[in-house]
C-alpha positions in Angstrom: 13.0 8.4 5.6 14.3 10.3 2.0 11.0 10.8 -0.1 11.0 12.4 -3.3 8.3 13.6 -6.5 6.8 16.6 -6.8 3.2 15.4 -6.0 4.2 13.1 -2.9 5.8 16.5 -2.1 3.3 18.3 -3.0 0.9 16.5 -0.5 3.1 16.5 1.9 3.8 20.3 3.0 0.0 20.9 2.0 -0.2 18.9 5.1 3.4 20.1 6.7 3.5 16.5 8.0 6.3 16.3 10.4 8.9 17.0 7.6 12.6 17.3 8.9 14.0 19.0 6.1 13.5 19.6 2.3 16.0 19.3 -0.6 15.5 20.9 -3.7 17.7 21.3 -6.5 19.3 24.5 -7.2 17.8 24.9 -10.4 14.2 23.9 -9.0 11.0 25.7 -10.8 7.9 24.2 -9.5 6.1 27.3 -8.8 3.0 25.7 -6.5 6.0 23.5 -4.4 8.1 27.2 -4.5 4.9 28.9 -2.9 3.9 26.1 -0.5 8.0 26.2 1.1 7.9 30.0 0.8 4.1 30.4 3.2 5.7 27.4 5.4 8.2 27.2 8.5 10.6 24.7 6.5 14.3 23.8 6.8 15.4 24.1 3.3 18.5 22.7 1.8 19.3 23.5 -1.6 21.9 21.1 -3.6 22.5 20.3 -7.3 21.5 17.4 -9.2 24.5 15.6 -8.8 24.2 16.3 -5.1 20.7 14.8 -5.2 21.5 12.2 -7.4 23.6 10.6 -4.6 20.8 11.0 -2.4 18.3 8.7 -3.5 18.0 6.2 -5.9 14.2 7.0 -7.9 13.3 9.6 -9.8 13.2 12.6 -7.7 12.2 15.9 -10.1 14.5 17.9 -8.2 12.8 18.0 -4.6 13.0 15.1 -1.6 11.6 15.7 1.9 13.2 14.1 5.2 10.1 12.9 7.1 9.8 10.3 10.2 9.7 6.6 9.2 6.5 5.4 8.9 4.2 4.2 12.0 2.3 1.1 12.0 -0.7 0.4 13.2 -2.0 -2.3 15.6 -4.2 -5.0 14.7 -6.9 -3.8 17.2 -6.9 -0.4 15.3 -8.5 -2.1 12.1 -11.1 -4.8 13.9 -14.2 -2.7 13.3 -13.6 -2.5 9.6 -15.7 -4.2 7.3 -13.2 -4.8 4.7 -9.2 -5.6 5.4 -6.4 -6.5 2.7 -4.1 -8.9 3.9 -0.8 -8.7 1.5 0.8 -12.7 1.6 4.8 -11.7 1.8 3.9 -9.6 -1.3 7.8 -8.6 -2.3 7.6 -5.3 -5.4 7.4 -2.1 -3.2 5.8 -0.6 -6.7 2.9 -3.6 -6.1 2.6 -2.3 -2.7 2.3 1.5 -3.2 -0.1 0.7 -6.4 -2.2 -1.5 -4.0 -2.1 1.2 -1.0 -3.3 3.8 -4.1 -6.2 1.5 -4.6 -7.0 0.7 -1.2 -7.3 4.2 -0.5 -9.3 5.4 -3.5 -12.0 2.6 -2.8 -12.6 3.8 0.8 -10.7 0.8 2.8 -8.8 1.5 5.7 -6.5 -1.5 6.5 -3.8 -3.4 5.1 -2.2 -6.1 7.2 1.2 -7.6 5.6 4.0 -10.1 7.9 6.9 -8.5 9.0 9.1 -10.7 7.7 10.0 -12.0 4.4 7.9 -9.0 2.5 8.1 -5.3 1.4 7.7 -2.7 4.3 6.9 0.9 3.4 10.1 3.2 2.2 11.0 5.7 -0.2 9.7 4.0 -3.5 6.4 2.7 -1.6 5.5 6.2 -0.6 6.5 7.4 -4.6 4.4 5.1 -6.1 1.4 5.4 -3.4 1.3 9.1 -4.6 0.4 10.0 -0.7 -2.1 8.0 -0.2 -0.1 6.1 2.4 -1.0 8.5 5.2 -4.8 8.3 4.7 -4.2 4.0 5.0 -3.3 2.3 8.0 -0.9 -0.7 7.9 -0.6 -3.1 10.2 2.8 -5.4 10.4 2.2 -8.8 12.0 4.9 -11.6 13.5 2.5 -14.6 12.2 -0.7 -14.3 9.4 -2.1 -17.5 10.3 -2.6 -16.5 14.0 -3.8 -13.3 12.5 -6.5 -15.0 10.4 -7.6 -16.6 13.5 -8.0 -13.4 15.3 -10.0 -11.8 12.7 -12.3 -14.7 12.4 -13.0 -14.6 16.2 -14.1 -10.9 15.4 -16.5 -12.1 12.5 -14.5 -11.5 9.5 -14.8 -14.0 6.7 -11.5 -14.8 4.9 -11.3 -14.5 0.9 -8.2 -15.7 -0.8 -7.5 -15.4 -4.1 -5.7 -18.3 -6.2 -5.6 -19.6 -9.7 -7.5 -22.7 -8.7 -10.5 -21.0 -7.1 -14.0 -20.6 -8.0 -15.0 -17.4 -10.3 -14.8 -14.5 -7.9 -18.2 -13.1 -9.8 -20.3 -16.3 -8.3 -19.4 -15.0 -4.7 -21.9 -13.5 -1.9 -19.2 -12.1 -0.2 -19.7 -11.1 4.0 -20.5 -8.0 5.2 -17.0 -8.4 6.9 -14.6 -9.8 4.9 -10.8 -10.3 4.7 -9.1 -10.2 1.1 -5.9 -11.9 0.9 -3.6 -11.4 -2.3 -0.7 -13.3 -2.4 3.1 -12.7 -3.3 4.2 -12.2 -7.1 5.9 -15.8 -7.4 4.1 -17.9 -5.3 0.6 -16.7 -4.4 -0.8 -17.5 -1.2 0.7 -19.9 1.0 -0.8 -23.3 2.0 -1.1 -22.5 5.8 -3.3 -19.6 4.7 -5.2 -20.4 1.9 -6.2 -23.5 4.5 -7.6 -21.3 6.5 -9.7 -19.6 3.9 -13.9 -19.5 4.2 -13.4 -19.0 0.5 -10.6 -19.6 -2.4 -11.4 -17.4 -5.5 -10.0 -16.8 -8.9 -10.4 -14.0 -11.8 -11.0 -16.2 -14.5 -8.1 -15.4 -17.7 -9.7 -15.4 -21.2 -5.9 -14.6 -22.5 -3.0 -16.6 -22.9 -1.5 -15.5 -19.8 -2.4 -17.6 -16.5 -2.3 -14.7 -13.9 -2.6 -10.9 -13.1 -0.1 -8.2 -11.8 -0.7 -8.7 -7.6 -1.9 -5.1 -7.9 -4.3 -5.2 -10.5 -5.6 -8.6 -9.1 -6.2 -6.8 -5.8 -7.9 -3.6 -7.6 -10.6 -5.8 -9.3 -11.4 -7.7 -6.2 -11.4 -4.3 -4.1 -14.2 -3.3 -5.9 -16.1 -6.4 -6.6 -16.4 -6.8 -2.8 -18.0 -3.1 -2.6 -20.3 -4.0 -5.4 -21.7 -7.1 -3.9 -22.3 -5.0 -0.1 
């Protein structure tokens, strides 16, 4: 996997995480990046922006890093957990990486999302993440229903969110709970927000009728923490 940005970059040979090779422009000037690839054992390429251009597709400030595709985790990994995001075929890699970002900040751990039909992490994920998505686990599943039921065999109390629900502010929420955002068009889908313990909405004062999946998913982040 191609990523590119100085501060993905940047986080990435502090670590030296299992990069493959590094591209940097030939007119590069990062000085901290220049140090970091001059103290470590790296396989340097050096092309010129037209070169890099071709190579990727974002915004890449001269640099991009060939790393390993990303590893999943397994659903057993994130069962002692006390809070798990569960992403509803969730579609904007840029909601995903913001929502990894926040996930991360707040201290979570887990993100579940389907395998199909829905954003997986690549190149623009990890960009937008800013590096948190190696401090996150993420956990790809065949069905989210049979998921759901899984979790709720090991105590976790599912929260959806839709526009319908009751004010999320009026919740006691479990010590264990599941958050579920849905996907940018549609929200959750009805098999899931069936199996919901509770259906909650962020009440809109303006004269818009939702919020950006990733902000929705930052406010309710932190409301669960407050309450525990």
């Amino acid at each position: 996997m191609l990523v590119y940005g100085r501060n993905v970059a940047k986080d990435l040979l502090k670590k030296n995480k299992n990069i493959r090779k590094v591209i940097i422009q030939d007119t590069f000037d990062d000085k901290e990046i220049k140090e970091l690839l001059e103290n470590g054992n790296f396989n340097i390429e050096k092309k010129t922006k037209r070169e890099i251009d071709n190579l990727c597709s974002g915004v890449h400030q001269g640099i991009i890093l060939d790393i390993p595709d990303y590893q999943y985790s397994e659903l057993d990994d994130l069962l002692n957990e006390e809070i798990i995001v569960i992403l509803d075929h969730l579609e904007d890699p840029h909601n995903l990486g913001a929502i990894i970002r926040t996930v991360e900040a707040s201290g979570i751990d887990g993100i579940i999302i389907p395998k199909n039909r829905t954003v997986s992490v690549n190149e623009t994920v990890m960009k937008t993440s800013v590096g948190a998505l190696f401090n996150v686990r993420i956990c790809q599943v065949t069905n989210l229903n049979q998921t759901i039921k899984t979790l709720k065999k090991n105590d976790f109390w599912i929260i959806g969110t839709d526009m319908d629900g009751e004010d999320f502010q009026s919740v006691e929420y479990p010590e264990k709970s599941v958050l579920i955002i849905g996907s940018e068009g549609f929200g959750i889908s009805r098999l899931v927000k069936e199996s919901c313990d509770y259906v909650v909405s962020i009440p809109m004062n303006g004269k818009i009728n939702s919020l950006n999946a990733s902000v929705a998913c930052g406010i309710m982040i932190y409301e669960l923490i407050r309450k525990k």
